[in-house]
C-alpha positions in Angstrom: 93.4 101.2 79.1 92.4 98.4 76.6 93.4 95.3 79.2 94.4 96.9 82.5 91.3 97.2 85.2 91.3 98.6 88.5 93.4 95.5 89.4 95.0 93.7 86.8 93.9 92.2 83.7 91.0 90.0 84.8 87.6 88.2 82.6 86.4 85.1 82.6 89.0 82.3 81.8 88.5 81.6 78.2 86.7 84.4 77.0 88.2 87.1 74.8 89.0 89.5 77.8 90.9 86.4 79.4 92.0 84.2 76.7 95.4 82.0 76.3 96.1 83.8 73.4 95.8 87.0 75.4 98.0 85.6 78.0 100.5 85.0 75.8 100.6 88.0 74.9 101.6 89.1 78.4 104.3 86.7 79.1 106.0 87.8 75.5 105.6 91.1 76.4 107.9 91.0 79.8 110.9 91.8 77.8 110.2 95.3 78.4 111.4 94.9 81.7 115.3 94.5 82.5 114.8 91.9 85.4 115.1 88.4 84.1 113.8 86.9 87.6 109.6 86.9 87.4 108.2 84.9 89.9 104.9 83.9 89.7 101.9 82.5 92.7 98.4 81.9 92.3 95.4 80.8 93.8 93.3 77.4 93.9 91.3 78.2 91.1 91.3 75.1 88.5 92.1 77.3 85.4 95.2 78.8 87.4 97.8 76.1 86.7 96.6 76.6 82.8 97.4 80.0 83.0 100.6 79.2 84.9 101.8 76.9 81.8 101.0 79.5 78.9 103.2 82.0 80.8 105.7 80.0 81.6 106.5 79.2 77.7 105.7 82.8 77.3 108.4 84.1 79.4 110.8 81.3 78.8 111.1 81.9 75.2 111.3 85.9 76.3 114.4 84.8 78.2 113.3 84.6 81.8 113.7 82.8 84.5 110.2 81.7 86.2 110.4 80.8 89.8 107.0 79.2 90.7 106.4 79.8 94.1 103.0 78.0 93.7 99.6 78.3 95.6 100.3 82.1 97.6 98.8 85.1 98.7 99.6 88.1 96.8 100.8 89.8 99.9 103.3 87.4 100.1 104.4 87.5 96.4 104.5 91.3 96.9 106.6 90.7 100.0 109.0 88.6 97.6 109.4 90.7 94.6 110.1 93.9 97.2 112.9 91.6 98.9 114.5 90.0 95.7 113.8 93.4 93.9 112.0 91.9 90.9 108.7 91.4 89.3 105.9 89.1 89.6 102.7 87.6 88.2 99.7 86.3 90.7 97.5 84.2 89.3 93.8 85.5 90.7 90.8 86.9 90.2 90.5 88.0 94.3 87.0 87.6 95.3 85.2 86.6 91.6 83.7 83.0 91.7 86.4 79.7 89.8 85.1 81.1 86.7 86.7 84.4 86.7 90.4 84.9 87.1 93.4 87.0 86.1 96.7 88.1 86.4 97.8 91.0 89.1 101.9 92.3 87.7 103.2 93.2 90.7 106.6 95.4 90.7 109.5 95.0 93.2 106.7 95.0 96.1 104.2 97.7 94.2 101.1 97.3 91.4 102.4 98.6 88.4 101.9 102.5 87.6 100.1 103.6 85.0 102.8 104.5 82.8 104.2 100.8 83.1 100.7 99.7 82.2 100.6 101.5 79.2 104.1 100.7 78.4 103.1 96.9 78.4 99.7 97.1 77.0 101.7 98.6 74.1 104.1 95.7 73.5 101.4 93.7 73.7 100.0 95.2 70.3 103.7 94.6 69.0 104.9 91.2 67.0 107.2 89.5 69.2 110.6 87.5 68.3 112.1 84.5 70.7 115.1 86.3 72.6 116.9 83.3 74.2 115.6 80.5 76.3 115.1 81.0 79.8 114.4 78.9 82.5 111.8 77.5 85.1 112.1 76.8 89.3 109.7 75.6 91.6 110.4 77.4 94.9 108.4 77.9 98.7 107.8 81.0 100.3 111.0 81.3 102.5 110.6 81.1 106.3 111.4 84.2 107.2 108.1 85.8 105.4 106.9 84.7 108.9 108.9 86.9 110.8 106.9 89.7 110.5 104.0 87.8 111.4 105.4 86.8 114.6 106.5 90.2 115.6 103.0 91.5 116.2 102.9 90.5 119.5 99.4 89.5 121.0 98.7 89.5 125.0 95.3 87.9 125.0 94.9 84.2 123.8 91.9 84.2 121.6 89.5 81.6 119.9 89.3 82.5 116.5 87.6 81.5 113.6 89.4 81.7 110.0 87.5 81.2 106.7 90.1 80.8 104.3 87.8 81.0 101.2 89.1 77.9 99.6 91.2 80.3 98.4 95.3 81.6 98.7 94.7 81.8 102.4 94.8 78.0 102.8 99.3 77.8 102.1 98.7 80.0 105.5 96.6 77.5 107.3 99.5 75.0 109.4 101.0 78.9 110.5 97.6 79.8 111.5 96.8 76.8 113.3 100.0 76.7 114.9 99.8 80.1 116.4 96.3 80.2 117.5 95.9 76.0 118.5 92.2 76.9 119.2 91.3 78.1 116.1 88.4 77.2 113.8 89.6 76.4 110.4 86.8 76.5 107.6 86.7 76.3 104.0 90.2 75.4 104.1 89.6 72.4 101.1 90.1 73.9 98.0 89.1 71.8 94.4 89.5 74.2 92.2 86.0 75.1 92.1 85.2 76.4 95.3 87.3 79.3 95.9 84.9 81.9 97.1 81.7 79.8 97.1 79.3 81.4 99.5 82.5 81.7 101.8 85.0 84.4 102.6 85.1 88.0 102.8 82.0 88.4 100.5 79.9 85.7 102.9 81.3 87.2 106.7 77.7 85.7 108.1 78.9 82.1 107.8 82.0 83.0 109.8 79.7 84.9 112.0 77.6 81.6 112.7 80.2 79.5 113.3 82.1 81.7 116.2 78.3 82.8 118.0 77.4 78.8 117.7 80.8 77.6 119.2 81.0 80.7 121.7 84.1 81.8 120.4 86.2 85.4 120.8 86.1 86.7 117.0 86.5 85.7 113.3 87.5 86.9 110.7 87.1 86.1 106.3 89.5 85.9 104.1 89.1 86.8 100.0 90.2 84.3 97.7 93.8 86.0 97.1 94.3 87.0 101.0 94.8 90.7 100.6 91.1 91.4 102.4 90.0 90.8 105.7 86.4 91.0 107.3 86.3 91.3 111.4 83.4 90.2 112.7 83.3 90.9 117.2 82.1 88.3 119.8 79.2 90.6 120.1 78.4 89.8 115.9 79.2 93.4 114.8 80.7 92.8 111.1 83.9 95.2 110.4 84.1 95.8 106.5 87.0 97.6 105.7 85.6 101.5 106.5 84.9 100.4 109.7 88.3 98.7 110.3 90.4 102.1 109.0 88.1 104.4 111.8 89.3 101.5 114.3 93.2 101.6 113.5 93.1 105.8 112.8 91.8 106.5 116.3 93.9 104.5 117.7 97.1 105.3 115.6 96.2 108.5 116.7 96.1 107.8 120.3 99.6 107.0 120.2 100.3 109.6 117.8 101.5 107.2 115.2 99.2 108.4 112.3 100.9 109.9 110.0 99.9 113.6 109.1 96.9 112.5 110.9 95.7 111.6 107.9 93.8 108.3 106.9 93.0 107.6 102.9 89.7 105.9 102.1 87.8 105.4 98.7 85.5 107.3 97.1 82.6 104.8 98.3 83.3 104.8 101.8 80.5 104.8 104.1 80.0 109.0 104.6 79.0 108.4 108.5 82.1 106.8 109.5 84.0 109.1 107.8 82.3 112.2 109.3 83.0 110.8 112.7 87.1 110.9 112.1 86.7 114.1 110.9 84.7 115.5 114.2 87.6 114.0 116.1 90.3 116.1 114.0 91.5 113.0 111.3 91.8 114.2 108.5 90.1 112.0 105.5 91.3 112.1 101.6 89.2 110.0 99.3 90.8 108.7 96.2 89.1 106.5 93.1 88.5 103.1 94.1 91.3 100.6 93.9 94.1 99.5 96.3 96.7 100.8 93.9 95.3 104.6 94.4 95.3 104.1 98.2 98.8 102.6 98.1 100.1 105.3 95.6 98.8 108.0 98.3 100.9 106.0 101.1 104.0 106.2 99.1 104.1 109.8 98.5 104.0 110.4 102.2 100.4 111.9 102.4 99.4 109.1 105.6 100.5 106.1 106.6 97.2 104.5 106.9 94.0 103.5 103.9 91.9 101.1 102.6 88.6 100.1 101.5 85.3 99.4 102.0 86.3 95.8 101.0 88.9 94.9 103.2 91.6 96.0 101.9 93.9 97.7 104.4 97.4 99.2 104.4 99.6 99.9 106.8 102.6 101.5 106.0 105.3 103.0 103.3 107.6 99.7 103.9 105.0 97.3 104.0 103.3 99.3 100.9 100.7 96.6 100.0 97.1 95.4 101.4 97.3 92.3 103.5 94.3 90.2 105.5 96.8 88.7 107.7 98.2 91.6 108.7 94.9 93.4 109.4 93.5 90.6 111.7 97.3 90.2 113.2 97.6 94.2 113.8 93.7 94.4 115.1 94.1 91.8 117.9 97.5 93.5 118.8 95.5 96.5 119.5 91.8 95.4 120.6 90.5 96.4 124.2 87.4 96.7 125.1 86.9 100.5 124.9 87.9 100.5 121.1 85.0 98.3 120.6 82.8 100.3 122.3 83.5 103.7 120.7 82.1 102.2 117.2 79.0 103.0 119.1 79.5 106.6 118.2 79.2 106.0 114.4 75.9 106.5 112.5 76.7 104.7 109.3 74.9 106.2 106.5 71.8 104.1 104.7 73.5 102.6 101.8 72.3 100.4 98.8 74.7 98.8 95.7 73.4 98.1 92.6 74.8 96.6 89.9 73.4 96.5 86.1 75.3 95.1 82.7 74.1 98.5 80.7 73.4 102.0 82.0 72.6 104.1 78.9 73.1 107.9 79.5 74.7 107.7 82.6 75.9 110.9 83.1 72.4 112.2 83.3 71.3 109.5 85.4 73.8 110.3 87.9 72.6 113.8 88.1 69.2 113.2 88.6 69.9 110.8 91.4 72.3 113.8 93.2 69.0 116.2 93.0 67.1 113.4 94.7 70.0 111.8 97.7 71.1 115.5 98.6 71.9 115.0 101.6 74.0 112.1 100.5 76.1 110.5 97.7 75.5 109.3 94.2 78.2 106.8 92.7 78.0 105.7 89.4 80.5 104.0 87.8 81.9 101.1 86.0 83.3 97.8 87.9 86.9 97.2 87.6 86.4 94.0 88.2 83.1 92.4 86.3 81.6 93.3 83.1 79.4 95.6 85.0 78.4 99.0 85.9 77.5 99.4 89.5 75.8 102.4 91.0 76.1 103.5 94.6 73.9 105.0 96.8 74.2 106.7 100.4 72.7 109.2 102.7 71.5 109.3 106.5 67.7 110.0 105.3 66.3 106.8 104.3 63.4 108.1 102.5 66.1 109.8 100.1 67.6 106.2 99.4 64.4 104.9 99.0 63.1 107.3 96.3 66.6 107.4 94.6 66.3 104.0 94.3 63.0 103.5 92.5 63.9 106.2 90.3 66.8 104.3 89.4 64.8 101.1 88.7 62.0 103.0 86.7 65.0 104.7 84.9 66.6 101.5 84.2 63.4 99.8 82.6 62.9 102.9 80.5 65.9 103.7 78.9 67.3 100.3 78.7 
């Protein structure tokens, strides 16, 4: 697709692949879709309240009706659209530095499908006529978004620390403080230039120091638009996302709650955890990387249960989106001290990212590096997020990343 990525249309904020005039273009473009409500939320980037504006005029003269609903998670402005049965706009660029951001269309509670993608991305292309005049509302998230919250019920009182990536997280903060009163709140002063600063779910270690330093019971990192959560234990032991999903599948299945015993994961999850759920009879699928494929999965009934490496983690068909609340809320509900100790079990494969503007004849690279990591995985492919192509390497023999890897390096000063 020409402006969709893997999650929205995201670039850095005036540049061609972000520009006003682009998002102009989007806001116009809404009147493909019969709902006239589109509410839109966004994160503490500076550049987001410009972005906010050009829409607004966008889909006012498009004859909508904007409800603003301000500085919000998207799991919450998912929650909203699915309730008022409408469509949305957040304002983010997830876990990219202030620089970046973009705009994730969000549709009665779902990303949009492709075909709504490509039905949009075509109107863009199209001239487009005022309708009528719509209109504008500044609103809150309604109290009762809580309610789920609050019915995830947690025995043990625990001291937790919450970095909220100067980020979406921080409308959450009072709720948070209010239901854990010991809690550690950092980077919870967003400028508009800090989101995601060395903090968050890309930076768990600063977390990690603050909770060992201050003796507390766990922490966890937020991303900059609250749908990604990093755990990290009492002992220091940092929970990405692959490790989270074996965590919830075996005990889902313990109380036979997971769905077609089935968990969905992305194509770049960590091989050794997987291979562990599958020696314990869960079943693993592995779809392209993106939330949207692991959601997509969920709501044609294959399991109740995916996510990603990242952080992102979803639950359930009703509650059909990634949300880092939810994954600390729902980890705490279930934490005992034997589910700690059986990530003992898990080998985690060797594993090194890498990530390069230009890879010329990448095809051929990628096979090359599969005859070296045989024992392991090769993943080449091109960022949905960044201007970037980022190449992927795992296997348990270290000696086989290590000799993929300067391959790749000498094959990256040769041919580019």
């Amino acid at each position: 697709m020409k402006y969709f990525k893997t999650d929205g249309i995201r670039g850095v904020f005036g540049a061609s692949d972000l520009s006003i005039e682009l998002i102009l273009k989007v806001g116009y473009s809404f009147d493909i879709f019969n709902e006239n409500k589109v509410l839109i939320g966004y994160d503490t980037r500076y550049s987001s309240k410009i972005i906010l504006q050009a829409l607004k005029y966008a889909l006012e003269i498009s004859g909508k009706t904007v409800f603003d609903y301000g500085v919000i998670s998207t799991p919450a402005l998912e929650y909203l659209t699915k309730k008022k049965r409408t469509i949305g706009i957040m304002i983010t660029a997830s876990h990219n530095d202030f620089t970046y951001n973009g705009l994730k269309i969000i549709y009665k509670g779902h990303k949009l499908d492709d075909s709504l993608k490509e039905k949009l991305e075509k109107r863009m292309e199209e001239n487009h006529k005022p309708v009528k005049i719509g209109s504008y509302r500044e609103n809150k998230c309604p109290k009762n978004y809580f309610k789920f919250f609050d019915s995830i019920k947690i025995k043990k009182k625990y001291k937790i620390v919450f970095d909220l990536a100067n980020g979406s997280m921080c409308f959450l903060n009072d709720y948070l403080k209010k239901r854990f009163p010991d809690a550690i709140m950092i980077n919870n002063e967003p400028n508009g230039f800090n989101i995601n600063d060395e903090c968050g779910a890309l930076y768990p270690e600063l977390a990690r120091k603050i909770m060992i330093d201050n003796d507390y019971d766990i922490a966890v990192s937020f991303d900059g638009d609250g749908d990604r959560a990093i755990i990290i234990l009492k002992n220091g032991k940092i929970l990405n996302g692959d490790l989270l999903l074996y965590f919830f599948a075996t005990e889902l299945k313990k109380k036979n709650k997971l769905k077609n015993n089935t968990v969905i994961y992305s194509l770049i999850a960590n091989r050794g955890i997987t291979n562990v759920l599958e020696e314990n009879n869960i079943k693993v699928k592995f779809v392209n990387v993106g939330d949207e494929n692991i959601s997509s999965e969920i709501k044609n009934g294959v399991a109740s249960l995916g996510g990603e490496k990242s952080g992102h983690i979803i639950f359930n068909k009703k509650y059909n989106y990634s949300c880092g609340l939810t994954t600390i809320l729902k980890f705490l509900s279930m934490l005992n001290e034997k589910a700690i100790i059986n990530l003992n079990c898990i080998k985690e494969y060797y594993e090194v990212s890498k990530n390069y503007k230009e890879i010329r004849m990448i095809n051929k690279l990628e096979n090359k590096l599969k005859a070296i990591v045989t024992s392991g995985n090769v993943i080449v492919r091109r960022s949905g997020t960044e201007n970037l192509f980022r190449v992927i390497l795992m296997s348990p023999n270290k000696c086989e990343i290590i000799d993929g890897l300067n391959f790749l390096e000498n094959w990256i000063i040769a041919k580019n």
